[in-house]
C-alpha positions as semicolon CSV with decimal commas, in nm:
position;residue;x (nm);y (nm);z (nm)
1;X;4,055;-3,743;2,180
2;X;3,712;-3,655;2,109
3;X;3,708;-3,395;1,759
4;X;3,561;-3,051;1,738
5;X;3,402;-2,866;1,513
6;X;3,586;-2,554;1,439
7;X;3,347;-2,260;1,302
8;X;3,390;-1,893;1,235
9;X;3,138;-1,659;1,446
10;X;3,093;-1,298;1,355
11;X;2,893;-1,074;1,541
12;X;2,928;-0,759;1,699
13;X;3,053;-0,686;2,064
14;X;2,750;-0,751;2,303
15;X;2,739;-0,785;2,617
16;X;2,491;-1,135;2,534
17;X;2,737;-1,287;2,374
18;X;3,060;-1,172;2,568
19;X;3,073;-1,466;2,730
20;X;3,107;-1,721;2,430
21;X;3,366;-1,436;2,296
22;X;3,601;-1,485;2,622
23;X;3,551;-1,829;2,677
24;X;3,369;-1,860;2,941
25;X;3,118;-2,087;2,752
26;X;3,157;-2,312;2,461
27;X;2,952;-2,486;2,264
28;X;2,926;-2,839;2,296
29;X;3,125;-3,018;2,021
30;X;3,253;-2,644;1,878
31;X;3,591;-2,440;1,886
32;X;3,406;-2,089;1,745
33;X;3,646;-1,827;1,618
34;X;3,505;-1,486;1,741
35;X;3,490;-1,220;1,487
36;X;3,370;-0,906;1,643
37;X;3,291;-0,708;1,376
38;X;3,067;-0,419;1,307
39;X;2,728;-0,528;1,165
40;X;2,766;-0,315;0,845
41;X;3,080;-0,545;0,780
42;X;2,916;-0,875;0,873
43;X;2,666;-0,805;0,683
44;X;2,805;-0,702;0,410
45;X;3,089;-0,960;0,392
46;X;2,823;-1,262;0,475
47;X;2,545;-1,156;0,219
48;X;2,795;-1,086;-0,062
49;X;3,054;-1,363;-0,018
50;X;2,927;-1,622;0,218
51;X;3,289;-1,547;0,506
52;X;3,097;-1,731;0,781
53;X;3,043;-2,074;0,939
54;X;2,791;-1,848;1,159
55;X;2,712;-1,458;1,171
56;X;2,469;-1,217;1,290
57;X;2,229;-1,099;1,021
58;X;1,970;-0,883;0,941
59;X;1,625;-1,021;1,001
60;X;1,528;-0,858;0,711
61;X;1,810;-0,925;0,481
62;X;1,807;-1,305;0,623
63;X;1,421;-1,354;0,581
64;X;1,458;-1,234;0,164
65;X;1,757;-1,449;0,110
66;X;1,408;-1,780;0,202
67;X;1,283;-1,657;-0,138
68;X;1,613;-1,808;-0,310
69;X;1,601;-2,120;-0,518
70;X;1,866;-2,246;-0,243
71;X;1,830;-2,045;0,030
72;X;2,192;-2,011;0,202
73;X;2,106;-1,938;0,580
74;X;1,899;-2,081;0,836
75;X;1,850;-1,873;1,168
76;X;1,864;-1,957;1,513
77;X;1,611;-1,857;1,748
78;X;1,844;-1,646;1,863
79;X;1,830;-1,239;1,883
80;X;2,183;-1,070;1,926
81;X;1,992;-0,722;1,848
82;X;1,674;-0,594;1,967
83;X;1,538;-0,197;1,908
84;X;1,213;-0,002;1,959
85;X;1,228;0,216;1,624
86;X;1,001;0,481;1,770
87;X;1,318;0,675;1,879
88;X;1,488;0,646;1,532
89;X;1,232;0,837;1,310
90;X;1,436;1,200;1,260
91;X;1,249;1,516;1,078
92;X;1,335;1,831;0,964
93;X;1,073;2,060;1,206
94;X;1,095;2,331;0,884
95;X;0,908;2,092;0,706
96;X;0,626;2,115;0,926
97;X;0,620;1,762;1,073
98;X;0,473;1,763;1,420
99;X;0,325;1,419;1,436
100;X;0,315;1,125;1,253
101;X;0,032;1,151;0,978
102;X;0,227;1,511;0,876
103;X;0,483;1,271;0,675
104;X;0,226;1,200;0,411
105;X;0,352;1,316;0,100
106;X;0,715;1,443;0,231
107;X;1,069;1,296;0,118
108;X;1,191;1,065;0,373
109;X;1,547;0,910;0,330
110;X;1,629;0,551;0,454
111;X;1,972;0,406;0,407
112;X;1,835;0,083;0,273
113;X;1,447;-0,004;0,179
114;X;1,499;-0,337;0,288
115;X;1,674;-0,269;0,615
116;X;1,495;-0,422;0,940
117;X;1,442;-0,107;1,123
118;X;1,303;0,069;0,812
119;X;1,074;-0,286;0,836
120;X;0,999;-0,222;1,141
121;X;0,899;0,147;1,088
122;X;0,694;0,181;0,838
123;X;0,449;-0,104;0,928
124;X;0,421;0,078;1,294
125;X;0,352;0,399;1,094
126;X;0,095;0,221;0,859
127;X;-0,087;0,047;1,140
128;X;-0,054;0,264;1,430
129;X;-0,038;0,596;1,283
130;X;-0,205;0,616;0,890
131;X;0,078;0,629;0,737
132;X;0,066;0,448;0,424
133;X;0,419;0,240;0,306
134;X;0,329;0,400;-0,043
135;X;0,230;0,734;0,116
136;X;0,585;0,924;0,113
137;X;0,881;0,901;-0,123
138;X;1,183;0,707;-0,026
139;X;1,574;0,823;-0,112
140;X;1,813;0,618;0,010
141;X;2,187;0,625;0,071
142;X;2,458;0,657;0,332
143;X;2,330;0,848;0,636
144;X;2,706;0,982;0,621
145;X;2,898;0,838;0,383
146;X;2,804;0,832;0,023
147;X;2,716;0,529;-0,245
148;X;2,549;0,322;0,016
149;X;2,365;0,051;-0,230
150;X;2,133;-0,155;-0,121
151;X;2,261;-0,505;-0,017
152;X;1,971;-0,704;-0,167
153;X;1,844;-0,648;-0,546
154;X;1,427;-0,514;-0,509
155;X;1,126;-0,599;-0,716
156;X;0,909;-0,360;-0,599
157;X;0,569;-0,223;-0,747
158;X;0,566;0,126;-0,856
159;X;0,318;0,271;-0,639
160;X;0,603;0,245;-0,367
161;X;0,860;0,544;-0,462
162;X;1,255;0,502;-0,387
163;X;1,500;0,718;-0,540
164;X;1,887;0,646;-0,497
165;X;2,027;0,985;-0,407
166;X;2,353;1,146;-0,553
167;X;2,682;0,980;-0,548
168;X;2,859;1,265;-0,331
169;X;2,498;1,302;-0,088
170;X;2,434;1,203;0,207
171;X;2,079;1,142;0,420
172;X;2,207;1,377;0,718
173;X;2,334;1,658;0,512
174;X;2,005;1,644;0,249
175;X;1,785;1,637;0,640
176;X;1,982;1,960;0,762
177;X;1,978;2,140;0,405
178;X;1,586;2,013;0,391
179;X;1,650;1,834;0,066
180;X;1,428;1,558;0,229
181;X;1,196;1,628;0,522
182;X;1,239;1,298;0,759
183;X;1,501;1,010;0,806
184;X;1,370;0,650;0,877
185;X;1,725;0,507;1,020
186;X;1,871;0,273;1,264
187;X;2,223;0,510;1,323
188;X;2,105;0,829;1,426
189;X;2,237;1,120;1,169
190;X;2,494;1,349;1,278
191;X;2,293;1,654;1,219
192;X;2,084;1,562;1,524
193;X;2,203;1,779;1,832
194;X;2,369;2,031;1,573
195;X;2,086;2,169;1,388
196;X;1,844;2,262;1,575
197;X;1,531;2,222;1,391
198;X;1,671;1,837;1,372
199;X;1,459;1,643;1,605
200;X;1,293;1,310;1,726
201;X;0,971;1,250;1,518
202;X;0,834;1,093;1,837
203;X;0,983;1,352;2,082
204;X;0,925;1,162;2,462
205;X;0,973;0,809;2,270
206;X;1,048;0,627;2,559
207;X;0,689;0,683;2,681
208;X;0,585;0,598;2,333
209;X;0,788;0,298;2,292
210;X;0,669;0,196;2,647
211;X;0,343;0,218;2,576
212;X;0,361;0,018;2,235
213;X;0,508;-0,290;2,438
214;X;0,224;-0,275;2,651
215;X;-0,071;-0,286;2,407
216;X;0,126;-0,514;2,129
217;X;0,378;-0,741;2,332
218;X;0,646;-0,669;2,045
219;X;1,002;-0,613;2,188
220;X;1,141;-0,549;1,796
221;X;1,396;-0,826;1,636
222;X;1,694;-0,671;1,442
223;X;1,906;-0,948;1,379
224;X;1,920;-1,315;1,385
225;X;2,224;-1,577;1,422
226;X;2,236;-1,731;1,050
227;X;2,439;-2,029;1,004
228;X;2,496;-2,172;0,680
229;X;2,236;-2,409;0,585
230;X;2,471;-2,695;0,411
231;X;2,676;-2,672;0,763
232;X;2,347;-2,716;0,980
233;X;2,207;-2,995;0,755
234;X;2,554;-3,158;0,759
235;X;2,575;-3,172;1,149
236;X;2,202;-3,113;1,270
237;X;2,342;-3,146;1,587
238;X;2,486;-2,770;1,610
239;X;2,191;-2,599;1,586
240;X;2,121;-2,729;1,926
241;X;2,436;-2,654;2,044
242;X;2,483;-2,325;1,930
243;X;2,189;-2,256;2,094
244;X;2,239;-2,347;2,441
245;X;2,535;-2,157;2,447
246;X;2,365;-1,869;2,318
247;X;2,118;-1,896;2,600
248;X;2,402;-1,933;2,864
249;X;2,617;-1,667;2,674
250;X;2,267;-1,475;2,775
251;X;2,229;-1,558;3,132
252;X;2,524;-1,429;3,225
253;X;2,458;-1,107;3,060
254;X;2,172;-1,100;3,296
255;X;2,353;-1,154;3,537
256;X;2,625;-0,917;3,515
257;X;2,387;-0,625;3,483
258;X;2,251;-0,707;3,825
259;X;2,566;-0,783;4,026
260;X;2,568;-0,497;4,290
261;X;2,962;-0,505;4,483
262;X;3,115;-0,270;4,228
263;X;2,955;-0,153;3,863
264;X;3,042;-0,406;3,528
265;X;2,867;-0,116;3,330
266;X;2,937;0,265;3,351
267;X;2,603;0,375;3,434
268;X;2,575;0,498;3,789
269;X;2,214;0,421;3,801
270;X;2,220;0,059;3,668
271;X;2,035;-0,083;3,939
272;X;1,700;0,166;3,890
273;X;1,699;0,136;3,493
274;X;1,752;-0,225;3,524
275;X;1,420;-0,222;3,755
276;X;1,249;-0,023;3,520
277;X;1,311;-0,211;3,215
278;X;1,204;-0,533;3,428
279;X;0,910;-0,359;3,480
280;X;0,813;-0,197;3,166
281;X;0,883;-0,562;2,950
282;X;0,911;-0,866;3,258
283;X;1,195;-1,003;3,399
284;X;1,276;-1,190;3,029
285;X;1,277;-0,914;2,826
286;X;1,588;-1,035;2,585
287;X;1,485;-1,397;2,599
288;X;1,565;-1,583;2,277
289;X;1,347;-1,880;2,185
290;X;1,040;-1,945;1,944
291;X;0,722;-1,927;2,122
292;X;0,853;-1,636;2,340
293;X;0,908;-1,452;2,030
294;X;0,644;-1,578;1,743
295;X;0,430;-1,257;1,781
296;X;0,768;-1,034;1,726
297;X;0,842;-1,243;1,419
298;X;0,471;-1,294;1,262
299;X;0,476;-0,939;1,295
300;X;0,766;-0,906;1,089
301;X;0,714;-1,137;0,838
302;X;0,383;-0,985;0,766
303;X;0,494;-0,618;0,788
304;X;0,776;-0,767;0,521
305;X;0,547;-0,907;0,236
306;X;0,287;-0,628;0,311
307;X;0,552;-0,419;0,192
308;X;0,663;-0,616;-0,099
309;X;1,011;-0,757;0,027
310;X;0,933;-1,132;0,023
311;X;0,712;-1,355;-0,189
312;X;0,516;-1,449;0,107
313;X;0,419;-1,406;0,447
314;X;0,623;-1,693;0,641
315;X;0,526;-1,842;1,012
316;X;0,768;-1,795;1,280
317;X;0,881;-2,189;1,231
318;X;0,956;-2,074;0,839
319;X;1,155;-1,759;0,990
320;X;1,359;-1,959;1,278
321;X;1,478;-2,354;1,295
322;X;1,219;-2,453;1,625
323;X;1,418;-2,741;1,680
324;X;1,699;-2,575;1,797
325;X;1,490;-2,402;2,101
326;X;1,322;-2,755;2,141
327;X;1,441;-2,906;2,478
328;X;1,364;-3,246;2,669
329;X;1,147;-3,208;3,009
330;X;1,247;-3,444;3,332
């Protein structure tokens, strides 16, 4: 009987990798155990005590842990989450934000500096919109619980100003009471849609967002599929593997949202968003692989070290292992 590599897999509840969850497809040579778990958890759990054959990660988190003597992780080219940040940029209107160069000089609260969407934000407000990294003054914490920490230890300059708020604060409740003016975030706070001077920074952000894929081709990475790196250079052979499945996992994702005889989603109007998305970002807009994404992850890597996360800006082969999206041709 041919022997199978049994690995732990934890990663939230997508619909892109439902299918490796159920069953449905498996990995060749691998028995995965399926550990949906929140990403707060995974992340957590995987950065501070190493629980996982295989987990979803933060790009951001992952991409720091490279700077390590003996780097842990080595990524997939594989993208369980994907997020245009335009939409998650909150601001107190009292504090007289109307667009995007008004948050020079104002207090803006971010759960984590190093978090990917914060990344992700501030180089689009840097490069897009002259807003300096170093330009506003950072206080981070739990959006709604307190004595978030960050996850990673910093070595930042100290033109770039972060200030850990109080152990009983929170980001949403310091936005409403206008102890801080904006909220870079990936969770949107619970004071949105109850205060009413709580808004979107970019207030028709789908337009916005549409318009950014347009001119810059970026569809923005969140998190990557880390395996450990003494399990991938012990068995090469998985990273392969994994990713196959991954890509099949994906297909069918695909596929369910377009199957028309009755609804596998709860939207009544799957079919026209669907067609809109296709059109807005192509018919591949989720696609995992290297080349399809090096501009997405160059971007990254050089928003990262411009804003003094990593030691180095790293190419897209240094982010993600291109052998495992490396494929023969008949």
């Amino acid at each position: 009987m041919t022997r199978r590599l049994h690995l732990s897999f934890a990663c939230g509840d997508y619909d892109r990798v439902r299918a490796l969850q159920d069953g449905r497809v498996r990995p060749e040579g691998i028995d995965l155990t399926f550990l949906p778990l929140g990403v707060e958890e995974t992340f957590y759990r995987q950065l501070r005590h190493r629980e996982f054959d295989i987990s979803e990660l933060s790009l951001s988190s992952y991409s720091m842990t490279l700077d390590q003597d003996d780097p842990p992780f080595v990524a997939l080219p594989v993208f369980p989450s994907r997020f245009f940040r335009h939409q998650s940029i909150y601001v107190n209107r009292r504090s007289g934000i109307e667009k995007p160069a008004d948050l020079v000089g104002k207090r803006v609260g971010t759960p984590e500096y190093q978090m990917t969407a914060g990344v992700w934000q501030r180089g689009i407000l840097a490069e897009e919109y002259e807003v300096p990294v170093e330009s506003v003054h950072y206080f981070t914490g739990g959006i709604e619980q307190p004595g978030r920490p960050e996850k990673l230890p910093l070595d930042l300059p100290s033109t770039v100003k972060i200030t850990p708020i109080g152990p009983e604060q929170t980001l949403s409740r310091m936005l409403a009471d206008g102890e801080i003016d904006a909220i870079y975030s990936a969770s949107q706070p619970s004071c949105m849609g109850r205060d009413p001077h709580i808004g979107h920074l970019f207030e028709d952000f789908p337009a916005v967002e549409r318009d950014y894929y347009a001119r810059t081709g970026i569809f923005p990475i969140m998190h990557v599929v880390a395996v450990r790196r003494s399990l991938a250079e012990r068995h090469p052979w998985i990273a392969r593997s994994l990713t196959k499945a991954f890509e099949e996992s994906l297909r069918i994702a695909y596929d369910d949202l377009r199957y028309r005889s009755a609804l596998k989603i709860m939207l009544p109007w799957l079919q026209e968003h669907v067609t809109a998305t296709a059109e807005a970002l192509g018919e591949g807009w989720w696609d995992y692989g290297l080349e399809k994404n090096r501009t997405t992850l160059e971007t990254f890597a050089r928003y990262q070290h411009e804003q003094h996360l990593v030691s180095r800006r790293r190419t897209a082969e240094e982010l993600v292992l291109a052998s495992a999206s490396d494929t023969f041709v008949l």
